[in-house]
N, C-alpha and C positions, 0 to 999 in steps of 0.2 A: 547485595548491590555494592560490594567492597569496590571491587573492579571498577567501576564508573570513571573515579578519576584521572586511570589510566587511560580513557579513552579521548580528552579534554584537546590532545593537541593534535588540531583539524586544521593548519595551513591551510593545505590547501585547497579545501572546501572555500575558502575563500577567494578562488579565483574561478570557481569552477559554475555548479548551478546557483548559486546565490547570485552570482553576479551579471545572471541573466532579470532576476528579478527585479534590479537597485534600480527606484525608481528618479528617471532622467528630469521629471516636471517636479519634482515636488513641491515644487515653491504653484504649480497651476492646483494642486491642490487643498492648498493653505486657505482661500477662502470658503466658506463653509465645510468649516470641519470640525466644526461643533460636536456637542452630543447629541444633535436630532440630526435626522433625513432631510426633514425641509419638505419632502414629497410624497404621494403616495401614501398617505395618512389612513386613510380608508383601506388598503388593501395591506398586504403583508409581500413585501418583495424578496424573495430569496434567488440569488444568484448561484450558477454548478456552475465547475469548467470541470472538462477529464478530455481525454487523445481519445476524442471518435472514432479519429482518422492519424495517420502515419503508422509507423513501427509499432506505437505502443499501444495500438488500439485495440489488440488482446483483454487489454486493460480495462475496458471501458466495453465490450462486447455488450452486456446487458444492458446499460445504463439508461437507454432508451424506455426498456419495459420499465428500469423501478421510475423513472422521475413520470411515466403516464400513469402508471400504477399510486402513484402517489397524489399526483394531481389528483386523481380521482375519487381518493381517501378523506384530501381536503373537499372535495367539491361538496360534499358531503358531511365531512366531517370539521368545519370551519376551526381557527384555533381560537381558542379562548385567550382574551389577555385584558387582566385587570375587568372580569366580568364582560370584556364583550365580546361576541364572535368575529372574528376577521379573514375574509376571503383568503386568499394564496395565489401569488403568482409565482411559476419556477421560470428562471429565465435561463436556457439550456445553453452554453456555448461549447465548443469545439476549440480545442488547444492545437490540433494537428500533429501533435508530439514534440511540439516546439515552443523553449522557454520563451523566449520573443513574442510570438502570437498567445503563449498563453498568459504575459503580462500585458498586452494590448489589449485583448476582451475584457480582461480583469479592467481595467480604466476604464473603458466603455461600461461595465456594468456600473460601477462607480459612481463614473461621473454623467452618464448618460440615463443610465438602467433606474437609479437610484435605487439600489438595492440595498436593505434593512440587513443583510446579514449574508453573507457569501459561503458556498463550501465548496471545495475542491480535491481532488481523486487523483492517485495512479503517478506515483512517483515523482522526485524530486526535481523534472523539468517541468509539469507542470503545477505540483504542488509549491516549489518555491519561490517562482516570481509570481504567483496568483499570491500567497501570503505577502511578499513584500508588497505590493499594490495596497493590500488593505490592511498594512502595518502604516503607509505613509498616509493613506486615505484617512486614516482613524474607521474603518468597516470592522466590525467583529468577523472574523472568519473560524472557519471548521477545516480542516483537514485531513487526508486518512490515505490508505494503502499508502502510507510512505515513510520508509524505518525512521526512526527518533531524532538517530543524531545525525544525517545529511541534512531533517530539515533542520534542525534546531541551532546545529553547531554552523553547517551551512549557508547560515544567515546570518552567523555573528552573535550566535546565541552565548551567553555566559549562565551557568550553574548560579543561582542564588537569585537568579534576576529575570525575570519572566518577560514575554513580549507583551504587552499593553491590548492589545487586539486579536491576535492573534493564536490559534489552537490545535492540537492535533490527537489523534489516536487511532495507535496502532501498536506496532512493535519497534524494538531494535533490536542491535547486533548482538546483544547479550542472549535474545531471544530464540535467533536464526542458530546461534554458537551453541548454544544448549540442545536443543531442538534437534541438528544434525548430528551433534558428538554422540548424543544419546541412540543416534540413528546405526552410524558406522561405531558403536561398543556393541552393538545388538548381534553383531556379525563378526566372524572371524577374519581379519587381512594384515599385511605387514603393516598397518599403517601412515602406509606413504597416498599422500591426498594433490594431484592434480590441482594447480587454481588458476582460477578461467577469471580473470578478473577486467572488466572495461574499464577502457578512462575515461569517466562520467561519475560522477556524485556519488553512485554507491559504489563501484567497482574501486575506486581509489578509498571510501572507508574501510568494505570489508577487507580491503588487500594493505591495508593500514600495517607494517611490521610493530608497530607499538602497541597500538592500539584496534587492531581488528584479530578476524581470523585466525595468524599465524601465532599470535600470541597466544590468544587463547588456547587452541588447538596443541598448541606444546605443550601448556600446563596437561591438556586430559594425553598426552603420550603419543600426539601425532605428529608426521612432518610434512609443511609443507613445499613443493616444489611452483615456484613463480619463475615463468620465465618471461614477466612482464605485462604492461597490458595493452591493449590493443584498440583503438579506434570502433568507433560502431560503424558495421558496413564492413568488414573486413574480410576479405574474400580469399584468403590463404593463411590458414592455421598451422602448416606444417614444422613451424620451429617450436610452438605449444606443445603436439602432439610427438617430434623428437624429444622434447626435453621429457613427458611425461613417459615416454616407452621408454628412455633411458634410466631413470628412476624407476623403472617397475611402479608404478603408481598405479594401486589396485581400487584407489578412492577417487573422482572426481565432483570439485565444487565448484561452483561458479554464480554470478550473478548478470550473465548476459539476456539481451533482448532475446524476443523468438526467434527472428531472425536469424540471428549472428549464431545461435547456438545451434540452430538447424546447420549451417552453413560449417559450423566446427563439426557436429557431429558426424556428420555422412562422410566428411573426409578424416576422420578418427576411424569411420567404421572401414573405408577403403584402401587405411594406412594402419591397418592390424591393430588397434587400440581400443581396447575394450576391459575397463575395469569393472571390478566387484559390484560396487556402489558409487551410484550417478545422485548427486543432490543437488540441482542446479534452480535457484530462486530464479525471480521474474521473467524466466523462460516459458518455466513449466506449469503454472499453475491454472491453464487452459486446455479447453478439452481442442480448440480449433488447433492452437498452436501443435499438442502433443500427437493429433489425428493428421497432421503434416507430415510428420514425421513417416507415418505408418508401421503397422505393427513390429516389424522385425527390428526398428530402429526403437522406438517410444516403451516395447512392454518394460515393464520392468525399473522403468525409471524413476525414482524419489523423488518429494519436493517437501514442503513446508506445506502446511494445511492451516489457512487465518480460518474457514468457515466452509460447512458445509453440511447438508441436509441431515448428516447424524449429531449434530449439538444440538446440545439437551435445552436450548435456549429460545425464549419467542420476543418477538414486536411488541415494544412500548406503546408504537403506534395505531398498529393494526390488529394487534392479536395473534396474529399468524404464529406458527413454530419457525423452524427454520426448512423441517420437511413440507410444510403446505409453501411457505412461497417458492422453493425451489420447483415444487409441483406445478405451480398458480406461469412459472416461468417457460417450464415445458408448453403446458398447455395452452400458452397464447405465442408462442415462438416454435415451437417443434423442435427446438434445441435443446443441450442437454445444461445443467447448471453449472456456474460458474465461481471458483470464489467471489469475485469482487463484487457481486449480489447482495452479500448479507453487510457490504461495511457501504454499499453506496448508498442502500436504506435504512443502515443506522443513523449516516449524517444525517438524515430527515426526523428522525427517531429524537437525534441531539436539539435538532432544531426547535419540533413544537414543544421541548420539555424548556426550552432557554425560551422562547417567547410566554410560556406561560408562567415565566416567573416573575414578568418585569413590569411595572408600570404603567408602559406606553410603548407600541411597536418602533419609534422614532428612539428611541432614549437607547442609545448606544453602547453609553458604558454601563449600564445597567445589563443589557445583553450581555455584552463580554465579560461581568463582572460574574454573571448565572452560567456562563459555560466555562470559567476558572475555578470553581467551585461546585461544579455539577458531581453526582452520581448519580447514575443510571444502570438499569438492567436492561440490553441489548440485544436484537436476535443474534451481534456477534457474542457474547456475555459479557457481564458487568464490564464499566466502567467510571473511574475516578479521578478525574483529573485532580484532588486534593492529593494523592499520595505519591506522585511524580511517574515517571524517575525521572526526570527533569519539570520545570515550570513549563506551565501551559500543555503537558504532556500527558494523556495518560494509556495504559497499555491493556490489549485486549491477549486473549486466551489463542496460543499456537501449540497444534501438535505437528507429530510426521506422518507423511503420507506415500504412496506408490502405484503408480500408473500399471494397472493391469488389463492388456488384453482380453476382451468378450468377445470370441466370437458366436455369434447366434445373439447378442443380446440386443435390446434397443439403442443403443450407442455403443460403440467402436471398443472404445475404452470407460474405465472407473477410475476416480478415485479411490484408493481404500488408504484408510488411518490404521495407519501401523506400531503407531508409538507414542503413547499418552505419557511419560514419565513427567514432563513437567506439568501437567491439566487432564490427572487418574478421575475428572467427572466427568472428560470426554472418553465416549467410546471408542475402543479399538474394534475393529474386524477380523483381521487379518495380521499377519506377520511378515517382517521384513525380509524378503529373499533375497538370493543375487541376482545378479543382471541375465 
């Protein structure tokens, strides 16, 4: 974790999604902001937000099945706290894809919902004004699907000094940097790498010249070609796609939406662009987004792999592995699994193990103090927010992976894990090929 402090100077994450989340009342939530709830004594109030709906509802695809599936768990399975059984309520909101709505819910749950502890999903526009809300609130919150340092540095975060309330677990950049380097060594190219970078919260870290990507990516022997970044919704690629055919760039990385990256790709594939190795995060790591595409465009193409039905891991909560819930997912949807599955029922996983440590459901920093100091074994795998890599952080197990065409099979496409080098206890399948 040398590298870390190189990553420290985040300008302008501070102008970007954080400052969707800066909450405009704070002074309306000054009174009762104690250590207790005040309400809802009797029941156990847990608040979600993720993008149901907009661009980034890829994101949120399943999220319906696990919080029913989970209700249900509770309904049954009550949480224990301090010896007594306590009902559940999940109060489900919709962000829209929009930091704005998704810190307006966030207050509503707050100060409306009265929820005991909030968790929230699916990148930095709704992960980060849903934490701010219940940074200012005084709410314990949970976090996930959203890299380290957009939320962390994103909000004003400093190394050594932890947010009061606030939590998250996942990955960062050092993860995704690993992950893909390890991906494109695996294969022979002149090492010229394409970058597809947005201007939004992650597209401005990983596209960081100091501190993301190119940095990196230089130390392991690659070059990147940036010819800037581009607004979401962007419906002509063509100076991306000259600058990258001009470079010969036999590598392409990116972190754009489905969208956007659908909309780059078809005009890459109609303006003779077509590299070795395609690694593109938060585009690809859905079977609806990559089955958009359709075969001629999607086989073949790489992502990151947070979770998926071959980890060797099961449910704190449920028992389950991570092949029975993905199974348990088909079965009651007729669709095929999706990552963000196994970390939207982890946050649940987080949750009855932080209620079960604490006193009293109302006692708040008692909560946040048992998810600053948690370990757990997760159907995504372990997690430790004591060993960092930043406060309030901790980080879950990522390999690589690559979208391959079935035809004849029960779904379109698979994912296969192609490259375990950093997590050799996750299984591989298959091998990385070209495009």
């Amino acid at each position: 974790m040398g590298e870390l402090p190189g990553r420290l100077g985040r300008r302008k994450f501070l102008s970007i999604a954080g400052a969707a989340g800066v909450v405009a009342a704070t002074g309306a939530f000054a009174a009762g902001c104690g250590t207790s709830a005040g309400s809802g004594a009797d029941r156990i109030k847990i608040g979600y937000v993720s993008p149901a709906t907009g661009p980034l509802a890829p994101f949120a695809e399943a999220d319906e099945f696990v919080v029913d599936s989970v209700r249900s768990h509770f309904a049954t399975h009550p949480i224990q706290v301090n010896g007594r059984s306590f009902p559940v309520d999940i109060l489900y909101r919709d962000s829209q894809s929009d930091p704005a709505r998704a810190a307006d819910v966030a207050t509503d749950l707050i100060t409306n919902g009265g929820v005991h502890l909030m968790l929230v999903s699916s990148t930095p526009e709704t992960s980060n004004p849903v934490s701010d809300q219940c940074e200012a609130g005084q709410v314990p919150c949970v976090a996930t699907i959203t890299p380290w340092q957009p939320w962390f540095f994103g909000r004003g975060g400093q190394l050594g000094k932890k947010f009061e309330w606030t939590h998250l677990f996942f990955f960062g950049l050092e993860d995704f940097e690993n992950v893909y380097a390890d991906m494109w060594d695996s294969m022979p190219t002149n090492k010229v790498a394409g970058a597809l970078w947005p201007a939004d919260s992650d597209g401005l870290s990983w596209g960081d010249p100091a501190a993301g990507f190119p940095q990196f990516m230089a130390k392991r022997g690659y070059r990147m070609i940036d010819p800037g970044s581009f607004p979401t919704g962007t419906q002509d690629f063509s100076r991306h796609i000259a600058a990258f055919k001009e470079a010969k760039a036999e590598i392409l990385v990116g972190v754009p939406t489905p969208l956007d990256f659908a909309t780059f790709w078809r005009q890459a594939t109609q303006q003779g662009f077509r590299p070795k190795i395609v690694t593109i995060a938060k585009a690809n790591p859905f079977p609806s987004s990559v089955e958009s595409l359709g075969a001629e465009l999607a086989d073949g193409i790489a992502t990151d792999v947070w979770w998926s039905p071959h980890y060797p891991f099961t449910s704190s909560l449920t028992g389950q592995s991570a092949g029975q819930l993905a199974e348990a997912y088909t079965a009651a949807t007729g669709r095929q699994w999706t990552m963000p599955i196994g970390f939207t029922h982890a946050l649940f996983e987080v949750a009855a193990k932080a209620f079960g440590s604490v006193p009293a459901i109302d006692d708040r920093r008692a909560l946040a103090e048992a998810i600053s100091t948690m370990k757990i074994d997760t159907i995504c795998g372990p997690l430790d927010w004591t060993r960092g890599p930043a406060p309030g952080v901790a980080r879950a197990p990522m390999v690589g992976g690559q979208w391959r065409a079935r035809r004849g099979g029960k779904f379109p496409f698979e994912l296969v894990i192609v490259n375990n080098a950093q997590h050799p206890d996750i299984p591989t399948s298959e091998r990385l090929t070209p495009l």
